[in-house]
N, C-alpha and C positions, 0 to 999 in steps of 0.2 A: 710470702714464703717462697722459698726454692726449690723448683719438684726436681729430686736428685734419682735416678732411674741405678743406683751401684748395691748392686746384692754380694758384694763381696766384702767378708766383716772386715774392719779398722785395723788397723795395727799401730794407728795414733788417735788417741779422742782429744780436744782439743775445747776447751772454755773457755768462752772471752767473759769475762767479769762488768759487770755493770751496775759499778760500788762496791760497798761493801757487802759482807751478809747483812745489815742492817734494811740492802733495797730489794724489792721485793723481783727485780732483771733476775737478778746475782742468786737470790735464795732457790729460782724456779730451774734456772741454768745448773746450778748446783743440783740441786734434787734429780734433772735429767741425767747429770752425768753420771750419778750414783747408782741409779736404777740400771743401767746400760754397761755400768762398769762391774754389777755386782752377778750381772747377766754371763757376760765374757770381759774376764780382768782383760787388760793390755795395758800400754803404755798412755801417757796423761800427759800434756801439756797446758799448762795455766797460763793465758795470756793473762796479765794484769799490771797495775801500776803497781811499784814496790810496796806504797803501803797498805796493800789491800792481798798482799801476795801472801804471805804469812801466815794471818788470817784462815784465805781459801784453803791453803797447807793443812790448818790445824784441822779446819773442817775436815778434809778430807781424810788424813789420816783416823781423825774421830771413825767414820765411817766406814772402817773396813779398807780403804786403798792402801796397798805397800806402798813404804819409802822407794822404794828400788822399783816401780815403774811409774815417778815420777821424771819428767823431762828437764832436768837443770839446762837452761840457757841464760846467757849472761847478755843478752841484747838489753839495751838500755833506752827505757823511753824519752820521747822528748816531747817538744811544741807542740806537732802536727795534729794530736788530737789522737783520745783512748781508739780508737777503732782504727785509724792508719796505723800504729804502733801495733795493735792488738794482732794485724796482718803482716805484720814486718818479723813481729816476732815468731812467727808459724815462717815465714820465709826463711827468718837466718836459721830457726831451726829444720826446715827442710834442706837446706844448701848447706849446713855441716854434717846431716844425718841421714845417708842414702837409702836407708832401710825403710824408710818411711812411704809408703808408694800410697796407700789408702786414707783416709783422713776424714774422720766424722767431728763436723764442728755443732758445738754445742752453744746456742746464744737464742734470743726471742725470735719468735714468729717476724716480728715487724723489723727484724735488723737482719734478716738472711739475704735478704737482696743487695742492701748498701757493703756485707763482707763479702758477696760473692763479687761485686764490681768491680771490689779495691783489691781483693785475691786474684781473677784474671789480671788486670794488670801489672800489677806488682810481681808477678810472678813470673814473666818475660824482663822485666827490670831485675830482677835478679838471678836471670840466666840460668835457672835453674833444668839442668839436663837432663831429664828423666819424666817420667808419666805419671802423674800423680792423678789421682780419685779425689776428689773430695764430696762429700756429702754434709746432710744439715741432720740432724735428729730435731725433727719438731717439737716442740713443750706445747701436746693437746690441750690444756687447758692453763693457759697461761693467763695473768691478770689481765693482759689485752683484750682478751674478749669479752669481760668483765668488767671492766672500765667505764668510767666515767665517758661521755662522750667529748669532755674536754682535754680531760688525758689523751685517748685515745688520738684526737687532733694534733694533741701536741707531742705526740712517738711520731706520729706517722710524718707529720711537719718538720720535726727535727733531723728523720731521716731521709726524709729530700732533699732537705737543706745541706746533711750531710754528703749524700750524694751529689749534689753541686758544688760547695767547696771542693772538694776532692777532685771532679774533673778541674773547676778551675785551675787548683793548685799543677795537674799534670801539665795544661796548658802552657801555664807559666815557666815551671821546664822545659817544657818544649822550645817556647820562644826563648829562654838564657841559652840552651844549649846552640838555637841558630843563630843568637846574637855572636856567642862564641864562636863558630863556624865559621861565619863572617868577617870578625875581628880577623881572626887568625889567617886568614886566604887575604887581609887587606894588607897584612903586615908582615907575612910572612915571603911575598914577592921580590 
């Protein structure tokens, strides 16, 4: 988990989806942000893959949340994988929407640290000019701690693992962007 020290309330909450409501990520992430939203409404952002977006929608509106402080963003996911998307799309939504300075992300215990990595990051990659907060609302008693102890192996596994692809892949930009660098100072003389 990500011990986040910001006492300044949200002004965007922010859920990454982890399947459907069918998975028990998604059901417990869902139930936090309801509780929090029913606390102090504000504005919502649903990261999610399209078909599972609709869905999270129906829920929520079930629930008590306005239409109208739902976040429409039209960023489109792709290859890289639900949780690089899941940060991309909190990205293009902070870089079209400057009002957004605080940001309480709502995801499991065992994923707060592989979204805070990929959020520094990405977050100088998309030159985004301004101060932004972010914070995790923890889900106290989430299936993780409950778990099987082979489940449990296999979140926390997954998210190393995730966290290694992900440096990989920044790597690998790295070096196209110097192979480019290169190229272009050979040919460009």
């Amino acid at each position: 988990m990500v011990d986040s020290h910001i006492t300044t309330s949200p002004n965007l909450l922010v859920i990454l989806e982890g399947g459907g409501l069918l998975h028990s990520p998604t059901r417990e992430r869902m139930n936090k942000l309801i509780e929090i939203y029913k606390r102090e409404p504000t504005k919502i952002l649903v990261c999610s893959y399209p078909k599972y977006k609709d869905e999270l929608l129906t829920a929520l509106y079930l629930n008590g949340v306005r239409p109208s402080d739902i976040v429409k963003n039209k960023y489109v996911y792709d290859k890289r994988g639900g949780t690089y998307n899941n940060v991309s799309e909190i990205m293009d939504t902070l870089k079209k929407n400057k009002k957004f300075k605080v940001i309480d992300i709502i995801t499991s215990p065992y994923h707060e640290k592989r979204v805070q990595l990929i959020f520094l990051k990405l977050f100088h990659e998309y030159e985004i000019n301004k101060l932004v907060q972010i914070s995790f609302s923890h889900i106290e008693y989430s299936d993780v701690y409950y778990t099987n102890n082979e489940r449990y192996f296999d979140l926390i596994g997954h998210e190393i693992l995730g966290i290694a692809w992900f440096e990989i892949q920044m790597l690998q930009v790295k070096i196209e962007g110097l192979k480019e660098s290169v190229y272009a100072r050979l040919y460009n003389q």
